[in-house]
N, C-alpha and C positions, 0 to 999 in steps of 0.2 A: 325657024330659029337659026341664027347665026352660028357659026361654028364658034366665033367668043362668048356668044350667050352659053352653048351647051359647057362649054371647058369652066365656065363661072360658076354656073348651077351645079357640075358634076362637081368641081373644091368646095360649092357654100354643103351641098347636101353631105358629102365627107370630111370636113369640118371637122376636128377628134373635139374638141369642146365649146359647141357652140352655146350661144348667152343661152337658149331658149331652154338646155339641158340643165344649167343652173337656177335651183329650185326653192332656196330658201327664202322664206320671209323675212328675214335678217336684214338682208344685202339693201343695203341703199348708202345714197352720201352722207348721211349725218352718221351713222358707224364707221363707215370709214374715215370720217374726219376725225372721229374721236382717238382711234386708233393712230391717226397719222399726226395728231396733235400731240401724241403722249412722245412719239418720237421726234417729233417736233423739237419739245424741249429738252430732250435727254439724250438724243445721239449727236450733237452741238459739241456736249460733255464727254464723249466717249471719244469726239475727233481730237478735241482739243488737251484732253489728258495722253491718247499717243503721240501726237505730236512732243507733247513736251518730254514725253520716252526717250523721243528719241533726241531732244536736246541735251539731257540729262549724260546722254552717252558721250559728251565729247565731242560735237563734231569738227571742231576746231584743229581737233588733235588727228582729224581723217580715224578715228575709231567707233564711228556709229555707223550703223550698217539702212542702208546704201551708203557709199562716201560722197562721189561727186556727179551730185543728183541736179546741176548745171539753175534751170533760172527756178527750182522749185523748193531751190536752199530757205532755210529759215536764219532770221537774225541771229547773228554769236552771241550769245552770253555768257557770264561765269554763270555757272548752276549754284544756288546758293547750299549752304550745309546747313541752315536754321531755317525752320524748323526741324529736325532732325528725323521726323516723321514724314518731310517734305516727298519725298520716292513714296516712299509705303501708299500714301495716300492717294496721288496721281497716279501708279501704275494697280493698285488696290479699286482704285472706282474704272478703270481704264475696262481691265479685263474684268471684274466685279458686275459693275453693269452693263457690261456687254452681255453678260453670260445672262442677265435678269430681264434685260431688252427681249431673247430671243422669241419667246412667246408670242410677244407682242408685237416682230416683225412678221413671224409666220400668220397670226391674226389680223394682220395687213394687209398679207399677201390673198390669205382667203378671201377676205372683202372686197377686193378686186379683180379676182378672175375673169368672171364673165367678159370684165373688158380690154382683159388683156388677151382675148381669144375672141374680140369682135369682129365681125363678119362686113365689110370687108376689111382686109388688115389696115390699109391704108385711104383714107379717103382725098387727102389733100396736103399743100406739101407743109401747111401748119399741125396738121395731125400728124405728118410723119416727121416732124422735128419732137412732137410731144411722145411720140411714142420712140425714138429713137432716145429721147431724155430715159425714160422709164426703163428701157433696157438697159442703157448704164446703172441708172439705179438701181433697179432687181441684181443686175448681173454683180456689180460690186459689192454689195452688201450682202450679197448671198458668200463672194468669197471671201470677204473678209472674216465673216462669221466662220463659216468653215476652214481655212486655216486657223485662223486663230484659234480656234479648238481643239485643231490637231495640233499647233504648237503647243500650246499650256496643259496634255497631255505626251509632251515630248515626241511624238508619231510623225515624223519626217515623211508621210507615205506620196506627197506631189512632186519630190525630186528636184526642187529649185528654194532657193534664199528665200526662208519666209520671212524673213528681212524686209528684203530687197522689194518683193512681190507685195507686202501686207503697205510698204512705206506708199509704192506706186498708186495701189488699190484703193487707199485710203483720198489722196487727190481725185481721182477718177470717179468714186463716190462723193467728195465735196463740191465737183463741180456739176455734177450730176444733179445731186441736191439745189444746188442755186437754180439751177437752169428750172426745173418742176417746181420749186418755190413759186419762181416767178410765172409761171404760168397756170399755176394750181391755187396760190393764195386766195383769192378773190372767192373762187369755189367751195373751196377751207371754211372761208368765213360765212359764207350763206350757208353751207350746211351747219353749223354748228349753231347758227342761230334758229334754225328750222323746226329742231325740236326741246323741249328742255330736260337736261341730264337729270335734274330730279324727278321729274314725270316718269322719266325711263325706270328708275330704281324703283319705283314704287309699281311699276306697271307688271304684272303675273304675265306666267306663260298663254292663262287660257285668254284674257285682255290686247295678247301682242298683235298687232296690225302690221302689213308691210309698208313702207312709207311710198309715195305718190310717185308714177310712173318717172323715171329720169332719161328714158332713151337708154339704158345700158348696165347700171347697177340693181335695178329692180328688177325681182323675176318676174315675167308675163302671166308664166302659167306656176304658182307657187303652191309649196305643199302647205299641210298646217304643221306650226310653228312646235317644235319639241323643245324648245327651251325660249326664255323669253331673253331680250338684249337685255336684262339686268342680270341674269345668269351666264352669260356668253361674256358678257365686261367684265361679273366674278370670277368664269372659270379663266379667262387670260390673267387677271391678276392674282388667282393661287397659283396658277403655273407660276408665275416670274416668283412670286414667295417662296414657292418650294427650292427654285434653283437657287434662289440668294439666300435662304438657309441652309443652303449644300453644298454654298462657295465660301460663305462669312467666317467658316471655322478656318482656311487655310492664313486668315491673319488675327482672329480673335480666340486664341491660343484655348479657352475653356472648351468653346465649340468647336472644336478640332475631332471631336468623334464622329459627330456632323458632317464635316464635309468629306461627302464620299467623293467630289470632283477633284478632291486635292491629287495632286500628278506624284505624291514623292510617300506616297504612304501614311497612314493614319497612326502608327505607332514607332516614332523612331526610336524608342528606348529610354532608358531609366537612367540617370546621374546629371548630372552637372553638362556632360555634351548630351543631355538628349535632347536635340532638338534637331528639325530637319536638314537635309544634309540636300545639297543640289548633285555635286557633282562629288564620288567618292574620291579617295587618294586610290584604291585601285583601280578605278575607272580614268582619273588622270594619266598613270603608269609611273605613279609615284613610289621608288623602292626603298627599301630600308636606306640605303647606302644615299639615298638624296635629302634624309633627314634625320640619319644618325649622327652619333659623339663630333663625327667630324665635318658637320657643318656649321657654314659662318655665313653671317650679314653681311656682302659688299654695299660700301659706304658711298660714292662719288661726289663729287662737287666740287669746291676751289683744293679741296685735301682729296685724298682716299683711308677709309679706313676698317677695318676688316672688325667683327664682333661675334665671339660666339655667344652660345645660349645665356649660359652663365655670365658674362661680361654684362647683355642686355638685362637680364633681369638684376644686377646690382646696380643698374640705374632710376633715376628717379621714376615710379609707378604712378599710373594714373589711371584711375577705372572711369566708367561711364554706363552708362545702361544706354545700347543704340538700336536698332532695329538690322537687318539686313532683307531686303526686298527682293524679290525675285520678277524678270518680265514678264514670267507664267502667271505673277499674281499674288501667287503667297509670301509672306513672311514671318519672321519671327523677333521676337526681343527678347535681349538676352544682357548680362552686365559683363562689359569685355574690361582688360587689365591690359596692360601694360605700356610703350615708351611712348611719348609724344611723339607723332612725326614733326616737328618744329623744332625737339631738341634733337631728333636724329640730324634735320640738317643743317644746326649750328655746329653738330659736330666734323660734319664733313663741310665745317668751311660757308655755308652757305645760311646767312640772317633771315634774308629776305626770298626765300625763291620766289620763282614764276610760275615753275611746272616741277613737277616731278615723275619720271619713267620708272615703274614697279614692275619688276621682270619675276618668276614663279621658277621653281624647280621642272614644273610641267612643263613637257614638250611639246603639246600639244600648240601650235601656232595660232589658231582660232582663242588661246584662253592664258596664254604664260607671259599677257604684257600688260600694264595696261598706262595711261594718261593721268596723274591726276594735275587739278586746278592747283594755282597761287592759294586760294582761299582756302581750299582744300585741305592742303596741305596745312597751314600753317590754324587753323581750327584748333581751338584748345580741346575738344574731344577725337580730333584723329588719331589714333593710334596705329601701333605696330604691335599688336595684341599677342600677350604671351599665355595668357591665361582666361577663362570665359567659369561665370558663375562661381570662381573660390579655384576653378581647377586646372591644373594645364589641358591645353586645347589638347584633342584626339588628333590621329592621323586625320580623320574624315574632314573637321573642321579644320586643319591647318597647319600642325602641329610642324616644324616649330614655332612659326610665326606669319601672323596674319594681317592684313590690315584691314579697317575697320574704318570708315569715315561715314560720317552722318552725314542722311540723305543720298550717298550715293548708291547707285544698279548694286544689286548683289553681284555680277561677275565682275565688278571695277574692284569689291574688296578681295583683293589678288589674299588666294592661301598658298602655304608653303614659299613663303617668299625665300629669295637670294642674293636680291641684288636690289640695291632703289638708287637713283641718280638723280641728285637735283639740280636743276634750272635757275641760274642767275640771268 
């Protein structure tokens, strides 16, 4: 025996997970196809609502996070304000079914082991483009799941832009994706025609057969079968039930006791402000003195003109019932009061703006600015909110004033504002 035979024999014999270890009567292509058919069509949905996250933010304005992310930019558009539920509902199924997918990627992931730890690792250099596809794949969408769940638990604990890193990651798994599309479809589609999905449901644990040797996903030497694949397909689909009934309350306000995953607390309190709060006024470093008797609304435009509290609420009032959305996921709806932003900027001068810069008492530089759109702006429900449910807003929510635009990010509607400048 060759010295490369024995060094071969000594890695296949220690091998930490060889196929022949993996024992299930389970494992074959048509479970896996099933599984990777469900995400097939539903993680298309989860790419395609963050992307549009991150349109939503502005990039125009260089305020979405990455900013210049060179040839892997997406087309400008105005972000529209109607439907006004438009946010809620794209960053709602974003991270929503993200969080409902997870089951069902980990039940993917099982179904294919054995041959993601086939012996040898490499046979050919079309197998090693197919398995180099796979490792993007596993590796991406393992981290995008995991940040993303330590984001919308607010837990910073990997120490870089989950921004920046989730925007990249997210590319990296689309192209990933295409690439084992196209060398997997065909496989896809004969296994799923190989057995039929209702035979399966109907078919008992004592009934369950392993499916016909594949070279790789069938076990050799298999045990007997402790659950049948109709119980194996039920138990990934209560898992994803249970998590989307333990995410759905952080925007369907009844079922808020429900979700234990909400990031911001189960009980924010009783009145007119009780509803959830992102980021506090003293978590801002918001002090009396930046929202007390003595502050004013600077005005900018073709004029300048200065407003306190009093001044704005003797002006024309206008309520709405809008949502504010958060990128963790959750949101709330609530009925906000008071100025137009479109009468604010005929008063300083400006009919028609283009943009408008909403600057915060907060000093915080990551949060005390922000962009809004022409359209935005000039929205007969954009407000510069003085009041929320009948009451003046709290320190928490904004006090003394807020602004409020449909559809856009919760952190675009700047609190504690100071200053707004608009854009001819």
């Amino acid at each position: 025996m060759t010295l490369r035979e024995r060094a071969t024999g000594w890695l296949r014999d220690r091998w930490p997970l060889r196929p022949e270890r993996w024992r299930s009567p389970l494992r074959g292509p048509w479970l896996t196809a099933v599984f990777g058919l469900v995400l097939l069509v539903t993680l298309p949905i989860v790419v395609a609502t963050g992307l549009l996250s991150y349109m939503a933010y502005g990039p125009q304005f260089g305020q979405a996070i990455p900013g210049d992310v060179g040839w892997l930019r997406l087309p400008v558009f105005d972000w529209p304000t109607h439907p006004a539920w438009l946010y809620q509902l794209t960053q709602g199924l974003h991270v929503g079914l993200g969080l409902v997918l997870v089951p069902v990627v980990l039940a993917k992931l099982w179904s294919v082991l054995p041959r993601l730890f086939a012996w040898p690792p490499v046979r050919s250099v079309k197998h090693l483009l197919e398995r180099l596809s796979v490792l993007l794949l596993v590796g991406s969408i393992l981290f995008e799941i995991g940040t993303g769940l330590l984001n919308i638990q607010y837990d910073y604990v990997f120490g870089f832009s989950f921004y920046t890193a989730h925007y990249y990651g997210a590319w990296v798994f689309i192209a990933a994706l295409a690439a084992h599309l196209v060398i997997k479809f065909p496989a896809l589609v004969a296994a799923l025609k190989s057995r039929s999905l209702r035979t399966e449901l109907r078919t008992s644990r004592a009934d369950t057969q392993q499916e016909p040797q594949d070279g790789g996903l069938v076990a050799t030497t298999p045990t007997k079968p402790t659950i049948s694949r109709r119980g194996a397909l039920g138990m990934v689909a209560g898992g994803s039930a249970l998590v989307g009934v333990l995410t759905v309350g952080q925007t369907v306000g009844w079922l808020r006791p429900l979700a234990l995953l909400v990031p911001r607390g189960l009980d924010p309190g009783d009145g007119p402000n009780g509803f959830p709060v992102n980021r506090t006024a003293a978590a801002a470093g918001i002090t009396a003195s930046d929202i007390g008797p003595m502050w004013t609304l600077q005005l900018a435009g073709a004029t300048r003109v200065a407003l306190d509290r009093a001044r704005l609420a003797a002006l024309p009032q206008h309520t709405a019932t809008l949502p504010v959305a958060c990128v963790e996921g959750w949101s709330t709806t609530q009925e906000w009061t008071g100025v137009r932003l479109r009468d604010l900027a005929r008063l300083a001068g400006v009919d028609e703006p283009t943009a408008a810069r909403v600057r915060s008492c907060e000093r915080d530089g990551g949060f005390n600015s922000a962009m809004l759109q022409g359209n935005q702006v000039l929205d007969p429900d954009a407000l510069l909110a003085l009041r929320v449910n009948g009451a003046d807003l709290s320190p928490d929510h904004g006090y003394p004033a807020r602004v409020i635009v449909p559809a856009l990010p919760g952190v675009h509607n700047t609190k504690w504002v100071r200053s707004i400048e608009f854009l001819a």
